[in-house]
C-alpha positions in Angstrom: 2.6 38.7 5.1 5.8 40.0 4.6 9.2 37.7 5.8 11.2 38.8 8.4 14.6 38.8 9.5 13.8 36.1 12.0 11.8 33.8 9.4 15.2 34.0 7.0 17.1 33.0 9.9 18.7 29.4 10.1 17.0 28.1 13.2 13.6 29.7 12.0 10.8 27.7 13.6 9.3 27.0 10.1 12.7 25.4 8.6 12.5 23.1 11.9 8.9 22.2 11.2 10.1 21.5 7.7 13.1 19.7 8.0 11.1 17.2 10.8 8.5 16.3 8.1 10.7 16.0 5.5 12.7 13.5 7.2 9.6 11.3 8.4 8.6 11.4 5.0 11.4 10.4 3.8 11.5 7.5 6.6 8.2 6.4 5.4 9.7 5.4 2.3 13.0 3.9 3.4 11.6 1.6 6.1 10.9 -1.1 3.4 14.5 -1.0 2.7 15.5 -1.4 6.3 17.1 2.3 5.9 16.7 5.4 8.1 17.7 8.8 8.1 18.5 10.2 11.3 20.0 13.8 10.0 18.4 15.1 6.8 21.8 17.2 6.5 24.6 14.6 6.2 22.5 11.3 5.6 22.6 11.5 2.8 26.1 12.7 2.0 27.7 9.2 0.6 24.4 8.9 -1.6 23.7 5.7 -0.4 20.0 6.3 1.3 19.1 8.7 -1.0 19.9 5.8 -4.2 17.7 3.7 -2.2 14.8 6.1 -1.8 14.6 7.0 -5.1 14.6 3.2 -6.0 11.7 2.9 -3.2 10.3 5.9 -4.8 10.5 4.7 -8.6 10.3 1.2 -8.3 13.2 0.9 -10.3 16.9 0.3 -10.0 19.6 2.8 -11.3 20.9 3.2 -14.1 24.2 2.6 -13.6 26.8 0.8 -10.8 27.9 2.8 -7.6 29.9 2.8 -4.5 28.1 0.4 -1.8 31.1 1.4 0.7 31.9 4.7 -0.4 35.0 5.8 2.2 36.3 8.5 0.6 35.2 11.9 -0.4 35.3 11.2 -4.5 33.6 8.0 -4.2 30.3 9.7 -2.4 30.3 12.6 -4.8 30.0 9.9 -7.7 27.3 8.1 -5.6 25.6 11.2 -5.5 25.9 12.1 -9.4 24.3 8.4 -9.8 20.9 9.5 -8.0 21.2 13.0 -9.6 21.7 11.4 -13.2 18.9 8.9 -12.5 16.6 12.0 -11.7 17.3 13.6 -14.9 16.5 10.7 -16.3 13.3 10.4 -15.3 12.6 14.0 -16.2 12.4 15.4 -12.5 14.2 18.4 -12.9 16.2 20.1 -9.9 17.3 23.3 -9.8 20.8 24.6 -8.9 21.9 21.4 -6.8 24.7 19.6 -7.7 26.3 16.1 -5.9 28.8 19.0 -4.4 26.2 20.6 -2.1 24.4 17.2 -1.2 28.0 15.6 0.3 28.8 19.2 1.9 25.4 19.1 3.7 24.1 22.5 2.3 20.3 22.2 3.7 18.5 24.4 1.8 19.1 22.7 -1.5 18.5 19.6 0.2 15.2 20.2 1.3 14.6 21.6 -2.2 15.0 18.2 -3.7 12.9 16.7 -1.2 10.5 19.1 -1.7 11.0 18.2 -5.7 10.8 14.8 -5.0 7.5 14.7 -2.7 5.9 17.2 -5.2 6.8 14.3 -8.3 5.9 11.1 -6.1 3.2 12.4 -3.6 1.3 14.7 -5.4 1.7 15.4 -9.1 2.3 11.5 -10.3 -0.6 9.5 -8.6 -4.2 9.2 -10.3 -6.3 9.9 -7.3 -10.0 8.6 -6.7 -12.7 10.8 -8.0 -10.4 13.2 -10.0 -10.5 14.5 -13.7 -7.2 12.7 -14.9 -6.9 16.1 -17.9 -7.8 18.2 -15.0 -5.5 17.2 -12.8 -2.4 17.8 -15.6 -3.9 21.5 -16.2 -3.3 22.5 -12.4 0.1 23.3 -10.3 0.6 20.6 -7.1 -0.9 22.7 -5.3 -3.8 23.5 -7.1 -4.6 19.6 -7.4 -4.2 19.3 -4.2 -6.4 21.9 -3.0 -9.2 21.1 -5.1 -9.3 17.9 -4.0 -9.8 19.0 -0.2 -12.2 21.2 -1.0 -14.4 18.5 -2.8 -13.9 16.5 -0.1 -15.2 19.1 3.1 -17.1 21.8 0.7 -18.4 23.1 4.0 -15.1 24.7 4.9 -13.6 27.9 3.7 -10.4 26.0 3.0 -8.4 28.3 0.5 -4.6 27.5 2.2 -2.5 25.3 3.6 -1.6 27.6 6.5 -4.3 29.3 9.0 -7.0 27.3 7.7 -5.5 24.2 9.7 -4.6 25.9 12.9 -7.7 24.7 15.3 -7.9 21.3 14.1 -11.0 21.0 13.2 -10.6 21.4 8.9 -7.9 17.8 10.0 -10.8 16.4 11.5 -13.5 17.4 8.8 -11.1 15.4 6.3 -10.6 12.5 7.8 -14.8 12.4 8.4 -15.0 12.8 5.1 -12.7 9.8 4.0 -14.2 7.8 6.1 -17.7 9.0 7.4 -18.4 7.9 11.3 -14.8 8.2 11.8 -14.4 11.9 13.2 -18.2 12.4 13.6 -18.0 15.4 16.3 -15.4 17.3 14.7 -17.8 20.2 14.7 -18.0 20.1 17.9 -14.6 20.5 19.1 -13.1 23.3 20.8 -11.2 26.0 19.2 -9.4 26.4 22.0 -7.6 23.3 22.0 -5.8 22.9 18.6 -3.3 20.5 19.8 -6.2 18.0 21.2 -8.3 18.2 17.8 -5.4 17.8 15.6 -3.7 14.9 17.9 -7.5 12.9 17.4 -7.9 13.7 14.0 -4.3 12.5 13.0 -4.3 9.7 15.5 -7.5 7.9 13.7 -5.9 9.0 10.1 -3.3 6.8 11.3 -4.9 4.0 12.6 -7.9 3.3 10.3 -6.9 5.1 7.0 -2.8 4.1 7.2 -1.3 8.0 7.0 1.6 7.9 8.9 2.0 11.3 10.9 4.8 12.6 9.3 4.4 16.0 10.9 3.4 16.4 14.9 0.4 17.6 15.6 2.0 20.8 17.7 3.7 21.5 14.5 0.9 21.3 12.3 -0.7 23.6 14.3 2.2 26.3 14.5 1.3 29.7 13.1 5.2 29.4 11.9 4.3 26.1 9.8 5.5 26.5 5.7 2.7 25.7 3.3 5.2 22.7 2.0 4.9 20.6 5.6 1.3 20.7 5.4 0.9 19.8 2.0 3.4 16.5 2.6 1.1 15.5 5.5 -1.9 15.9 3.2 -1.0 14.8 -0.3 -0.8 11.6 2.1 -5.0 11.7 1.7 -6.2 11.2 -1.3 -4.6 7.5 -1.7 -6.0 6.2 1.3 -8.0 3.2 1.9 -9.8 2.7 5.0 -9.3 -0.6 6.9 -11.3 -3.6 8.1 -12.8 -3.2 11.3 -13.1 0.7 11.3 -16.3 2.7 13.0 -19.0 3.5 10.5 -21.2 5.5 13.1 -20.4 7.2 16.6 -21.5 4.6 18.5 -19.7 1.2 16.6 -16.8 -0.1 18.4 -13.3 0.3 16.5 -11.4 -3.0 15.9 -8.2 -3.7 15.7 -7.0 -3.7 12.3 -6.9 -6.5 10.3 -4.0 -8.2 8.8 -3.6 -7.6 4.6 -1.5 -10.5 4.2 -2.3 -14.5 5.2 -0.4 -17.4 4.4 1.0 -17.1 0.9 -2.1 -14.7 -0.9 -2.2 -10.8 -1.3 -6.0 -9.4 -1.2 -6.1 -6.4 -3.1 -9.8 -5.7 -2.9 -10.6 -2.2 -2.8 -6.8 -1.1 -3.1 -6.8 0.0 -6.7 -4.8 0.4 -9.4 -1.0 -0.3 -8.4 2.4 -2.5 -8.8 3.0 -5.4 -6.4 6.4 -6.2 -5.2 7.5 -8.5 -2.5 10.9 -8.4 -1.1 12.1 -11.8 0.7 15.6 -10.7 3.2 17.3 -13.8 5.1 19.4 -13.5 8.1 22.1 -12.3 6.7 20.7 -9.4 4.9 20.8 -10.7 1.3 17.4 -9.6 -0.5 15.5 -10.6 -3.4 12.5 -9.5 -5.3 9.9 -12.8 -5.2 7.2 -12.7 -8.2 3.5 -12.0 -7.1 1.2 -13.7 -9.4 -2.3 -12.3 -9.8 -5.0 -15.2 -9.5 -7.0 -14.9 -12.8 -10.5 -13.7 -12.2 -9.6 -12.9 -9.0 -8.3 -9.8 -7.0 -5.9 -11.6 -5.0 -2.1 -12.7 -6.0 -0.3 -15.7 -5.0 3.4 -15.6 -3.5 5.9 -18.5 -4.0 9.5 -18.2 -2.1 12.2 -20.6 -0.8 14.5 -19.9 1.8 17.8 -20.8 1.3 19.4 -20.5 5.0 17.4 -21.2 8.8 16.5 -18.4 10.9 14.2 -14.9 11.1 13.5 -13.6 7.8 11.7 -10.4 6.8 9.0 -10.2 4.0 8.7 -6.7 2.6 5.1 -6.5 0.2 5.0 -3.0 -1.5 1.7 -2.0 -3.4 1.8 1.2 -5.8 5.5 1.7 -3.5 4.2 2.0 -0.2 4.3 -0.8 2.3 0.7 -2.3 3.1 0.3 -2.5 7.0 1.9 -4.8 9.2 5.1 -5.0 6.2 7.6 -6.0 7.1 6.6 -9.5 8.1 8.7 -11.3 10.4 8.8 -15.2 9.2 10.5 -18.1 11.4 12.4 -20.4 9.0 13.3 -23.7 10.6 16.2 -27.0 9.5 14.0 -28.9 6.3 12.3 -31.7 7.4 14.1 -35.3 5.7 12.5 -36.8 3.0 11.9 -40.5 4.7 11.5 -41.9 1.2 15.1 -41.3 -0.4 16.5 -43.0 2.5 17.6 -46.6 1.9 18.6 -49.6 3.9 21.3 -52.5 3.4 22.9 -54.9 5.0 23.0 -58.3 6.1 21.5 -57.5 9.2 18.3 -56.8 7.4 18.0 -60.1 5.5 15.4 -62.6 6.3 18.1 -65.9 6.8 21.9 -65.6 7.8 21.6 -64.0 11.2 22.5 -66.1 14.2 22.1 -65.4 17.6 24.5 -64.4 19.6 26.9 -63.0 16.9 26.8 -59.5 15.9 25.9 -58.4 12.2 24.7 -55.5 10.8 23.9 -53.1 8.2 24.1 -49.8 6.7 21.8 -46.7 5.9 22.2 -44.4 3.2 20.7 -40.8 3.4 22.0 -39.1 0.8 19.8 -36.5 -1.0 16.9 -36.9 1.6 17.7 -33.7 3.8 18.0 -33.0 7.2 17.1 -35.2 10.0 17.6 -37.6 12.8 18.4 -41.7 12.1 16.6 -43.8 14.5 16.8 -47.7 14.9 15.9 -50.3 16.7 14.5 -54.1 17.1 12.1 -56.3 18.5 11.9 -59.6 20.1 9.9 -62.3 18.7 7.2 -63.6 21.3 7.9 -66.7 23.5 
């Protein structure tokens, strides 16, 4: 199809479409961080969110220091050589983008690295489920990415990642075949109403399979929709697990789904292969990485942390670098109980012999090292 003047153009419906799906991906990411990005343009000009999604991203920290208040112009253009340098580091190239054009806001490029960055993280690094690992390294992105769709609904004349998505129905044929009983009358859905199919189809991806909807469903459906939204929403697919409590047939009742963390244990049954992290943030917004021990002969780790200071804290638990559901965790942290047994008692009011009535005596207590709590004391008559 050839491009036209209007698809070049800088409000093109497709560079909309894009630059809404890029963000939410990007958002996706960030939320373990407690970071957002509101304006794909200038968020990420003082190179502050886009250090910490490349650190979600990677699971690693920079390489080197940077500005964490960066107020003037120099200081975010050497925040933004930081993520740049880290990049090349890690041998995802980018082409004709320099820290320049990220603090000036120059979109195109921007979504370019994005773009780099989702092909890297999304599609090309992950090992997916039923794929030929040498395969998988002979094909482009897109190429993996396809074939893997079309293993997974064979009955479809899927060959894009344009038209062949426009009535719904090929969104609601995946997620059937993810998780079978699912989407079971996907055939039957009307053409007609593109907008309904894909809205069902992406509203039980997100509920029962965890992929967050990181494009609408009125855009997924746009006949102006770039190749590269699609794909994001999709290369969201092949790394999901279905959860507890999800229909198997047409006719079981959905349940809510279930929690992934209890008490103190991880349960990673099913999950795969993939790094867990756990992030413990205190009121004040200091955060620390807490170890996650895996129980030996089991598929479950163990999580020991101590808060330091009272009041709401929020535990972040990462597996493979994506937030398992319900994370963050909102924990209640309360004064420390006293220890009863470091607390000692002397005086002459607490000797057997000496004490005469009528005249006051008394004696002290000493709490030191036994923690918080409240002193309490009394006495009691003898009968008669």
């Amino acid at each position: 199809m050839p491009v036209t003047e209007k698809d070049l153009a800088d409000d093109a419906p497709w560079k909309k479409i894009q630059q809404n799906t890029f963000t939410r991906w990007c958002n996706e990411h960030l939320k373990c961080v407690n970071k957002r990005i509101a304006d794909l343009q200038c968020d990420l000009s003082d190179g502050l969110r886009l250090i910490a999604l490349l650190e979600v991203l990677s699971q690693k920290k920079m390489y080197r220091k940077y500005h964490q208040r960066p107020t003037f112009r120099q200081m975010k253009l050497e925040n933004v050589s930081v993520a740049l340098e880290f990049l090349d580091r890690e041998n995802i190239r980018l082409v004709s983008i320099d820290s320049k054009a990220i603090v000036d806001g120059n979109l195109k490029l921007i979504l370019g690295m994005v773009w780099t960055l989702i092909l890297h993280y999304s599609i090309s690094m992950p090992v997916w489920e039923d794929e030929d690992d040498d395969e998988a390294k002979k094909q482009t992105p897109k190429q993996r990415l396809l074939g893997w769709i079309q293993n997974k609904v064979p009955d479809l004349p899927i060959t894009n990642f344009s038209q062949d998505w426009r009535d719904g129905k090929a969104l609601g044929a995946l997620v059937d075949s993810c998780a079978p009983g699912l989407c079971p009358d996907w055939e039957t859905w009307d053409t007609v109403k593109p907008v309904d199919n894909a809205s069902e189809a992406m509203q039980l991806a997100d509920d029962w399979l965890g992929i967050p909807q990181v494009i609408a469903p009125e855009e997924i459906i746009d006949p102006s929709v770039d190749e590269q939204s699609v794909m994001t929403y999709l290369s969201q697919f092949p790394k999901a697990k279905l959860k507890p409590g999800a229909p198997s047939n047409p006719n079981s009742t959905p349940r809510k789904p279930g929690h992934t963390v209890q008490g103190s244990s991880l349960w990673g049954t099913g999950a795969g292969q993939g790094q867990v992290t756990v992030y413990v943030e205190d009121p004040e917004g200091t955060r620390e990485e807490v170890k996650a021990v895996l129980n030996e002969g089991k598929k479950t780790y163990s999580v020991t942390y101590v808060p330091k200071v009272m009041g709401p804290h929020k535990v972040t638990v990462l597996f493979a670098g994506q937030q398992i559901p319900k994370s963050p965790f909102e924990v209640g942290v309360d004064k420390a109980q006293g220890d009863p047994t470091k607390v000692t008692a002397k005086g002459p009011g607490l000797e057997p012999l000496g004490n005469i009535a009528g005249k006051p005596t008394y004696f002290e207590i000493y709490t030191a090292g036994a923690g918080v709590g409240d002193v309490t004391a009394g006495h009691q008559r003898p009968p008669g």
